[in-house]
C-alpha distance (Angstrom), angle and dihedral (degrees) to the residues before:
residue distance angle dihedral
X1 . . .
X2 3.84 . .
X3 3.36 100.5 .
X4 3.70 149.1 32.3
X5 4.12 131.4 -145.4
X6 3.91 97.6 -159.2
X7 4.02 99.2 -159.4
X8 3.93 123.6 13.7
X9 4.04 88.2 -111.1
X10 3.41 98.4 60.0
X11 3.77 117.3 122.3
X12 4.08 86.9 -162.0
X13 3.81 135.9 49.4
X14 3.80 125.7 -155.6
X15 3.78 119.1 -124.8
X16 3.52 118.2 -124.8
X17 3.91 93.3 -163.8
X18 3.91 139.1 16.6
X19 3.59 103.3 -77.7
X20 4.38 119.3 -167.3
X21 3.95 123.5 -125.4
X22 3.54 102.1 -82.3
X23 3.63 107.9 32.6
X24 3.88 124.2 134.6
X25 3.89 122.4 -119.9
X26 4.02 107.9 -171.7
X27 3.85 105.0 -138.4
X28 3.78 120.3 -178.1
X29 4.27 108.8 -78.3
X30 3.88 86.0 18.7
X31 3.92 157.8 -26.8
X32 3.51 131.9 -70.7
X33 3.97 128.8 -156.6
X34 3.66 117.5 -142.2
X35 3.90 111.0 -122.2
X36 3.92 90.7 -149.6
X37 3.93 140.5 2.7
X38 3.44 116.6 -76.1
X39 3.66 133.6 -174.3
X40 3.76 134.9 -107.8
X41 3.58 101.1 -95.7
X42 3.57 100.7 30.9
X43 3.95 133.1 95.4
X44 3.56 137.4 -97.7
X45 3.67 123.7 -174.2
X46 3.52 120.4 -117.2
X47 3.63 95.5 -160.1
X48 3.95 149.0 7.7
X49 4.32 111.2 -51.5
X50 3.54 107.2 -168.0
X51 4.08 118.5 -155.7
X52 3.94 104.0 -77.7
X53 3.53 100.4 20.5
X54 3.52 127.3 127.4
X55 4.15 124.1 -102.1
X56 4.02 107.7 -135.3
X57 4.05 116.8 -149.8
X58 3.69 118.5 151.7
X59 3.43 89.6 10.6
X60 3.86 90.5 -71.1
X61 3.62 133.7 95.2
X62 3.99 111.3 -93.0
X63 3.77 98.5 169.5
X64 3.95 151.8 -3.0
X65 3.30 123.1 -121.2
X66 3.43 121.1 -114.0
X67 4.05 99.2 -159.8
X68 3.35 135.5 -3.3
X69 3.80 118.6 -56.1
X70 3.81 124.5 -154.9
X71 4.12 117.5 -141.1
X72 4.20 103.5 -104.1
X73 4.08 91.1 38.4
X74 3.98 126.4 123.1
X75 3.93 96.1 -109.6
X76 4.25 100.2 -158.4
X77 3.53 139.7 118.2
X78 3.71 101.7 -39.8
X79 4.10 93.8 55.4
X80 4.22 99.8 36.1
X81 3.54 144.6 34.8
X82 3.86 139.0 -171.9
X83 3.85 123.5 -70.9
X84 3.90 88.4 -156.5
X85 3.85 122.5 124.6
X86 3.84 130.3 -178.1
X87 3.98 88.8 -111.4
X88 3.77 125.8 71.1
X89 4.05 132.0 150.6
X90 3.90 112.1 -152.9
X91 3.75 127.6 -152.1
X92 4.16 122.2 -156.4
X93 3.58 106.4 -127.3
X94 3.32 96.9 170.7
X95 3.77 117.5 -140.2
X96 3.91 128.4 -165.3
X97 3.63 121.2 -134.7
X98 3.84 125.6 -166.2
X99 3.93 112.0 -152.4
X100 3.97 124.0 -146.4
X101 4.14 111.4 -100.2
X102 3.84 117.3 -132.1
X103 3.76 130.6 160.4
X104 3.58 128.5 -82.7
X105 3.68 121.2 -73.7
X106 3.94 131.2 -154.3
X107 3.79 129.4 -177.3
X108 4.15 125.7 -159.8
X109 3.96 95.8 -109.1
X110 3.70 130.2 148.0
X111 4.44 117.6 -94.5
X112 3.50 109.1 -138.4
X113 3.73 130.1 -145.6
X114 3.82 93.1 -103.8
X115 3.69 86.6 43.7
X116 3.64 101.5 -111.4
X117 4.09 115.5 128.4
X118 3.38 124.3 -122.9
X119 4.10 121.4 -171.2
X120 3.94 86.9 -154.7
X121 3.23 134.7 71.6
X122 4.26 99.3 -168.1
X123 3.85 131.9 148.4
X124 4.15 104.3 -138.6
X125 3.63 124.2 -169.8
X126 4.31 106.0 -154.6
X127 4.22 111.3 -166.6
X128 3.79 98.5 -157.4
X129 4.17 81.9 -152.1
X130 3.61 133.9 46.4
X131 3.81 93.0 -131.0
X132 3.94 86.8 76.0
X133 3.84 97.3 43.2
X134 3.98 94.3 102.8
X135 3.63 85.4 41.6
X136 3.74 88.9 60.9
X137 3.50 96.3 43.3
X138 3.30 98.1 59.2
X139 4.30 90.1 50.5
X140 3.55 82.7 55.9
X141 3.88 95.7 50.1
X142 4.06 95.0 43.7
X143 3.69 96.0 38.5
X144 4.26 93.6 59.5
X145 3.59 95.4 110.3
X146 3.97 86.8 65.7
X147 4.20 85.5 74.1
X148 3.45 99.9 97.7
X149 3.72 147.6 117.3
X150 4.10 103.9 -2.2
X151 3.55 91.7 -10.6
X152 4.17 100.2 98.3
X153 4.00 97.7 -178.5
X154 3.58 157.0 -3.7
X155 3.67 124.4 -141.0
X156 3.76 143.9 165.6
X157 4.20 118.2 -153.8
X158 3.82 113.8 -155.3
X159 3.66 132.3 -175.6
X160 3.45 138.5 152.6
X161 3.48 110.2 -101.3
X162 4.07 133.7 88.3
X163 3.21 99.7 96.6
X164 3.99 147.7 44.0
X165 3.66 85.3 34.3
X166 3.75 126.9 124.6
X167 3.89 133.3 -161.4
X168 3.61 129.2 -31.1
X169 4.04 83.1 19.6
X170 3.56 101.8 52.0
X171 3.82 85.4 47.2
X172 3.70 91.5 50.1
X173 3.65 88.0 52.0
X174 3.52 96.7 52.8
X175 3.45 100.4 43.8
X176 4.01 98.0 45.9
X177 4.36 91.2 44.0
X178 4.13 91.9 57.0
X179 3.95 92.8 37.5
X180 3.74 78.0 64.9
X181 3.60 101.0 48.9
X182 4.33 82.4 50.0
X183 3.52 93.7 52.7
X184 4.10 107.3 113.0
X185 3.67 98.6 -135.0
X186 4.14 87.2 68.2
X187 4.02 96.4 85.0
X188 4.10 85.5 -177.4
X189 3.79 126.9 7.3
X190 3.63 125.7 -164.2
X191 4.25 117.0 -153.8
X192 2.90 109.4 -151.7
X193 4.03 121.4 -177.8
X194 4.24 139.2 158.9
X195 3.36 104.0 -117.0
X196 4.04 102.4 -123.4
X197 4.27 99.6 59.9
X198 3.30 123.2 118.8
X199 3.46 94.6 -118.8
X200 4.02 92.6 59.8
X201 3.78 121.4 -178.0
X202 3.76 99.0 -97.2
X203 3.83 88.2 61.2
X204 3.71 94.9 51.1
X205 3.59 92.2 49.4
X206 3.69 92.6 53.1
X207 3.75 85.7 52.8
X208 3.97 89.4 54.8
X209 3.15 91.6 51.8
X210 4.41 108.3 -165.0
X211 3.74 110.7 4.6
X212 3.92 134.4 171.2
X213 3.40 117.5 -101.7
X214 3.41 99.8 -148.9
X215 4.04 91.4 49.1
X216 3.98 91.6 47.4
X217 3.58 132.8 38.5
X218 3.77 127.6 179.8
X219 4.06 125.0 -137.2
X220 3.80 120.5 -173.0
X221 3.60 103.3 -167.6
X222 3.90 101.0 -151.6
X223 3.77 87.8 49.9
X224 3.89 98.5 65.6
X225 4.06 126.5 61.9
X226 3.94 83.4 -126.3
X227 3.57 121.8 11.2
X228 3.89 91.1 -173.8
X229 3.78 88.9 62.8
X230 3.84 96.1 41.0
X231 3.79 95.2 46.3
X232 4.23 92.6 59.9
X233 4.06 83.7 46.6
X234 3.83 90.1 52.1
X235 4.09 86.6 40.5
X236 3.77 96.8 48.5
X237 3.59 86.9 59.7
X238 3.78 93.8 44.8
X239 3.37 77.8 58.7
X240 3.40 106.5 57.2
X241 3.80 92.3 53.9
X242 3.79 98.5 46.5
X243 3.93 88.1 49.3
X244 3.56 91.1 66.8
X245 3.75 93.5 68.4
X246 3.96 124.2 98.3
X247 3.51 132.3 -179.3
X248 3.36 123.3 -104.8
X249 3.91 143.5 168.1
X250 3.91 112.0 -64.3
X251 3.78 128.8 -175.9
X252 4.17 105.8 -113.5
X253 4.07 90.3 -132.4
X254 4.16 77.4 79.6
X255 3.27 91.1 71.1
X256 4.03 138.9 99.0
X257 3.66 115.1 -170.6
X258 3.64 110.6 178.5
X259 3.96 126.0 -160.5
X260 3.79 138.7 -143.0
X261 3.78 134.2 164.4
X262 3.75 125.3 -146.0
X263 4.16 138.0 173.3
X264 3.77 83.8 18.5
X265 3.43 126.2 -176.8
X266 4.06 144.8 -173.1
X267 3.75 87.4 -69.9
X268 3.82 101.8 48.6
X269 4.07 92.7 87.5
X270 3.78 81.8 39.1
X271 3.66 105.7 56.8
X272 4.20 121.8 -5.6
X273 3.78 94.5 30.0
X274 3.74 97.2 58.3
X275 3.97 89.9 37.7
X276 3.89 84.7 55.2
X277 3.99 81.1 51.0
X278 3.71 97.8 50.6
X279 3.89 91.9 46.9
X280 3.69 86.7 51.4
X281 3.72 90.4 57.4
X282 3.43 89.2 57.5
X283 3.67 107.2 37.7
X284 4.09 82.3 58.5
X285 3.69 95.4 47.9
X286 3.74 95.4 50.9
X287 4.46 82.4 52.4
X288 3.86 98.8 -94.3
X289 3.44 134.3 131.5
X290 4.07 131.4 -121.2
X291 4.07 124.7 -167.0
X292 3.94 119.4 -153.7
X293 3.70 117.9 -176.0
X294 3.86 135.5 155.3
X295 3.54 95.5 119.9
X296 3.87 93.7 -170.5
X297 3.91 92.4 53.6
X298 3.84 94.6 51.8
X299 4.34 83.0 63.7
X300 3.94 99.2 120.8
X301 3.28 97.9 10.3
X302 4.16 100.7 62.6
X303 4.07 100.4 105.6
X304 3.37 87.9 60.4
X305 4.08 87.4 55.4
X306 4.05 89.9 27.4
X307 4.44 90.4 60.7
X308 3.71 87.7 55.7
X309 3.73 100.7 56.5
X310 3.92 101.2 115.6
X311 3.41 94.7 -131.3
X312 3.85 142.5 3.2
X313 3.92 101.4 -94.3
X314 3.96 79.4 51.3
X315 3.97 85.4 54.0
X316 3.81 86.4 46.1
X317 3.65 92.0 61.4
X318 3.76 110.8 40.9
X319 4.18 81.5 51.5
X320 3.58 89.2 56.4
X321 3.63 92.8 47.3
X322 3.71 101.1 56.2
X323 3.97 96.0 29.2
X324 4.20 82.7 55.2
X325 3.85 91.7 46.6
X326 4.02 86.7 51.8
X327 3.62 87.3 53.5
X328 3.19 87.9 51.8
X329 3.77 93.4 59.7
X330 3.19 101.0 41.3
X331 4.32 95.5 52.0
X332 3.74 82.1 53.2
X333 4.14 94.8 50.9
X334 3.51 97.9 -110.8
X335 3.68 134.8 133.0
X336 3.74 115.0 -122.0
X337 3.81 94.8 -125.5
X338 3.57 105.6 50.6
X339 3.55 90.9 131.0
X340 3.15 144.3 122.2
X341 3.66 116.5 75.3
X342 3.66 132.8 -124.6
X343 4.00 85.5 -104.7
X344 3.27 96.4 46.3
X345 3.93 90.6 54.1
X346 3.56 88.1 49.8
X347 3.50 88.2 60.7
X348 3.67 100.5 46.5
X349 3.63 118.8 -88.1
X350 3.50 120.7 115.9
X351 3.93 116.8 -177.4
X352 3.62 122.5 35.9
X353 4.44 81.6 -120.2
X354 4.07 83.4 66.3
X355 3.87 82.4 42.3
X356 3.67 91.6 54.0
X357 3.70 102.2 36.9
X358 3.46 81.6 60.3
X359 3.78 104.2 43.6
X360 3.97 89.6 49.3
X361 4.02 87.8 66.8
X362 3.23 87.0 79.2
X363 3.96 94.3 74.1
X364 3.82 94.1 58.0
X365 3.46 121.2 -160.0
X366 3.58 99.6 -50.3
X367 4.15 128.0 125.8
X368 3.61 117.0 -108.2
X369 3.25 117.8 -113.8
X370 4.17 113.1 -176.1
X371 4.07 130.9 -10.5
X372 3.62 106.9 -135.8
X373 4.08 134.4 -157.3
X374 3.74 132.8 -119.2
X375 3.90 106.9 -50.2
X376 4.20 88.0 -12.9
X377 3.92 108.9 155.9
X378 3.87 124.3 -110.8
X379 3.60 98.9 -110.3
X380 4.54 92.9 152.9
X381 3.74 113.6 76.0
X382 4.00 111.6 -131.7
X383 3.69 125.3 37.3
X384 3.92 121.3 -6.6
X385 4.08 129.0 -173.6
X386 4.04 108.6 -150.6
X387 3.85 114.5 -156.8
X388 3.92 111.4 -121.3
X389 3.55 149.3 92.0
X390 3.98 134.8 -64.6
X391 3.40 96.2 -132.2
X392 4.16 97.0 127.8
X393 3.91 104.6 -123.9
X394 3.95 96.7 25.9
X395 4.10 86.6 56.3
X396 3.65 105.6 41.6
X397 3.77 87.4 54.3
X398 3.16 88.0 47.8
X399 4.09 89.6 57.3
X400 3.56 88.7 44.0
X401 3.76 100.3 55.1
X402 3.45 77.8 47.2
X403 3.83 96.4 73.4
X404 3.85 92.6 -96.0
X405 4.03 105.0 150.1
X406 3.48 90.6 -167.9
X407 3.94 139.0 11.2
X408 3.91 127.6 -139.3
X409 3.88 108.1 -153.4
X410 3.79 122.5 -167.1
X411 3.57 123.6 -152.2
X412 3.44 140.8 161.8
X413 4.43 97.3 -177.6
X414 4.02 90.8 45.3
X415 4.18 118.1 -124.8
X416 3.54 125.2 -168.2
X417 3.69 111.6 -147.7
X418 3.87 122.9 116.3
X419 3.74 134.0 -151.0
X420 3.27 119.8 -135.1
X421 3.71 89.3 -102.3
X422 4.04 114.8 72.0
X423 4.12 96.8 -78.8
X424 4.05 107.1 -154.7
X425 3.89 108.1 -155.9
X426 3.43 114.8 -144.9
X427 3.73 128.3 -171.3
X428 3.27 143.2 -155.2
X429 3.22 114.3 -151.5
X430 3.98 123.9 40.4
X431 3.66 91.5 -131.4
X432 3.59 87.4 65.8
X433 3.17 94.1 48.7
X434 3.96 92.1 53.4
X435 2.99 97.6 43.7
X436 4.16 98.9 46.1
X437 3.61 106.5 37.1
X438 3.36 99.9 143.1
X439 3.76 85.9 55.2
X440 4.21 99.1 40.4
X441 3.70 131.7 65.7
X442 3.28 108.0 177.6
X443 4.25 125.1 21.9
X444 3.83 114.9 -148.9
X445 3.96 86.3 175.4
X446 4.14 77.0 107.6
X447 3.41 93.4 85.6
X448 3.48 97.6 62.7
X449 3.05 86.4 53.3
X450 3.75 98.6 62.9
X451 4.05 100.4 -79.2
X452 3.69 115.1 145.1
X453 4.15 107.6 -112.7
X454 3.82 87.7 -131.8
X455 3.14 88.8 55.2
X456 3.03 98.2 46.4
X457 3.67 94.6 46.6
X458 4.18 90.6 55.5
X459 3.65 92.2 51.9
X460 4.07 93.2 52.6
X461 4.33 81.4 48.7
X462 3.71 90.4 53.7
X463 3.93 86.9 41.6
X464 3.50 85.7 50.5
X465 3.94 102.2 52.0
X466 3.82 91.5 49.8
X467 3.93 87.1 52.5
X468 3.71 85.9 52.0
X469 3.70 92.4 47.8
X470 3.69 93.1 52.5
X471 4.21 114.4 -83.3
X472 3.48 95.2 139.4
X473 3.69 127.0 -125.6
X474 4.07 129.5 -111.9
X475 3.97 84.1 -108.2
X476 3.87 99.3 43.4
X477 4.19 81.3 49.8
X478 3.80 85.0 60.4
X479 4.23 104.4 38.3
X480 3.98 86.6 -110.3
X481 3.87 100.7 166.6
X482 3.66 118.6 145.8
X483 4.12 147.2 152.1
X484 3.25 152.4 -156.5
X485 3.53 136.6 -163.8
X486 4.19 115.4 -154.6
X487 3.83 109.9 -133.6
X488 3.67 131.8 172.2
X489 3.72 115.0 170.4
X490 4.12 131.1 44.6
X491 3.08 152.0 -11.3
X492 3.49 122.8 -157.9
């Protein structure tokens, strides 16, 4: 089969392979012949589009057409644009959803003294400024030998930020940097700071709040005759804490997997979104927790997000999110649906609504249970939305710091970057995955191919759990760790 119509409605089906000019696709009452070649990924219309009329995928309207469009043609940029506008009102129509039953699940993870699970066991040195960042790096070089036994890894995560920053930044800043140093899969964490930032180290421990001192130690680099030399002192002993750890067996409704897409195509809604979704399902039946965010890239897609809330101060919330993050647009000059990228157009999708229809697969059918802020720990089990952007690295550290052990990243161009959270790349195409396996872990291209999504969706969960117990991904192979902080106002 060369193509796919996603939802009886549609008015367009989505090849699954290159097809010539000429070629038939067999559609329910009929055939159509494609006027042109047209991509995998892209969309051919399966009947006549007159000039204003809507473009059906998912069983939603994507686009409008801007003149008339003849069954057989390659319906994309050139023929449609968005119906999106920076104003919407939202009802809650509540819907039910019923999710699939399957047996308990359990994963060989490490407990933690405040009984959260972690399915790391990594020392992580955190500069709350960038001044320190090469100061950190080099801790993390020297100090090496430390990774041993339990202890998996040692990493440092600059950035640029700590200082010169006012406001809603510096806040941001503080908050995301000691959600890190929380996050269970850190069995130590060194802080390491200058001494003259604006974000000094009594501030960031009031934003920590109660810590263990044996998990966290502080270094303020202008304090100390030789911070290098202090820093491996204060690791060694990190050390000796964190090596004490072993795995052990874990009940799966511990976990928090969050999930992202990125360089997606006209597959991604197709095949590794709605995997994502189906692995959702499960992970919350089994009594875990999943975190979707990219607020941007739910835009015309929301209601189908907004009907799930499980109750009305849920519905509330994930309105305020997206309304704020339109604000947010529009104070800056922007229109709301610049979006999609010049990869993902390659690929197929046209409007950021045929974005977004696909994005939202990724929440499966679950209920939603809370709508969280910037870097705001999972505290619901089931479903959570987390306010931020889709910009790749700023929003899968943003899942991380919010408690995510591990990340589940679709793609249908391939990217390489990690988080410092395990980050599970997923494609959606088996080419990709061929041709990128340095870069992909897991290929959901299969169910194009004819793979049933639940099964598709109960091999990523068994993928998942041996993640969790300590397979390591194509990134961790290659010492991929990276952030990114989001920041919107100045810099002084």
């Amino acid at each position: 089969m060369k193509y796919i119509q996603i939802h009886p409605n549609d008015n367009v089906a989505v090849m699954l392979d290159d097809i010539a000019q000429g070629e038939k696709v067999s559609v329910e009452g009929g055939e159509v012949v494609s006027n042109e070649p047209i991509m995998r990924g892209h969309k051919i219309a399966l009947r006549d589009i007159a000039e204003g009329d809507p473009v059906v995928k998912y069983g939603n309207v994507i686009a409008v057409a801007t003149k008339n469009i003849k069954a057989g043609d390659w319906v994309h940029t050139h023929n449609v644009r968005t119906n999106l506008s920076e104003s919407d009102t939202y009802t809650y129509e509540h819907v039910e959803s019923s999710l699939p039953e399957i047996p308990e699940r359990t994963f060989q993870g490490y407990l933690r003294q405040d009984g959260r699970a972690a399915i790391r066991n990594e020392l992580w040195i955190i500069p709350t400024v960038g001044c320190v960042n090469s100061v950190a790096g080099e801790l993390a070089k020297q100090n090496q030998h430390l990774v041993s036994g339990s202890i998996e890894g040692l990493y440092s995560f600059p950035h640029p930020f700590g200082c010169s920053q006012l406001g809603e930044d510096h806040e941001q800043t503080k908050k995301l940097l000691a959600a890190l140093v929380r996050h269970p899969n850190a069995g130590g964490v060194l802080v390491l700071g200058l001494g003259c930032e604006n974000l000094t180290m009594s501030q960031f421990q009031e934003e920590l709040g109660s810590w263990d001192p044996a998990r966290v130690k502080f270094l303020v680099c202008q304090n100390v005759e030789d911070e290098l030399k202090e820093g491996s002192r204060l690791l060694a002993e990190l050390a000796a804490y964190a090596g004490a750890f072993r795995r052990e067996e874990i009940s799966a409704s511990k976990l928090v997997i969050g999930m992202k897409c990125g360089g997606s195509d006209g597959l991604s809604g197709i095949t590794a979104n709605p995997t994502v979704g189906r692995f959702s399902d499960y992970m919350v039946s089994i009594g875990g927790s999943t975190v979707l965010t990219e607020v941007p890239e739910m835009f015309g897609a929301e209601s189908i997000l907004f009907n799930r809330c499980q109750s009305r101060e849920v519905f509330d919330k994930a309105v305020s999110m997206v309304n704020d993050f339109k604000t947010y647009f529009v104070e800056h000059g922007q229109v709301v649906y610049e979006n999609p990228s010049p990869g993902n157009k390659a690929g197929g999708i046209t409007t950021l609504e045929d974005k977004s229809c696909g994005c939202v697969q990724k929440g499966g059918h679950a209920q939603i249970v809370d709508v969280l802020r910037y870097a705001e720990p999972v505290t619901q089990r089931g479903l959570n939305l987390l306010s931020g952007p889709g910009n790749d690295l700023v929003s899968a550290t943003n899942l991380t710091a919010s408690g995510a052990h591990m990340i589940l990243f679709t793609t249908g161009r391939g990217t390489p970057f990690g988080a410092p959270a395990p980050t599970v790349k997923i494609a959606t195409n088996t080419a990709l995955a061929g041709k990128k396996s340095g870069w992909i872990d897991f290929n959901a291209g299969t169910v194009a191919e004819g793979e049933p999504l639940n099964d598709a969706g109960l091999r990523l969960l068994d993928y998942v759990l041996s993640v969790a117990s300590g397979e390591k991904t194509q990134t961790e192979k290659r010492g991929y760790r990276e952030i990114s902080i989001f920041k919107d106002g100045v810099v002084l």
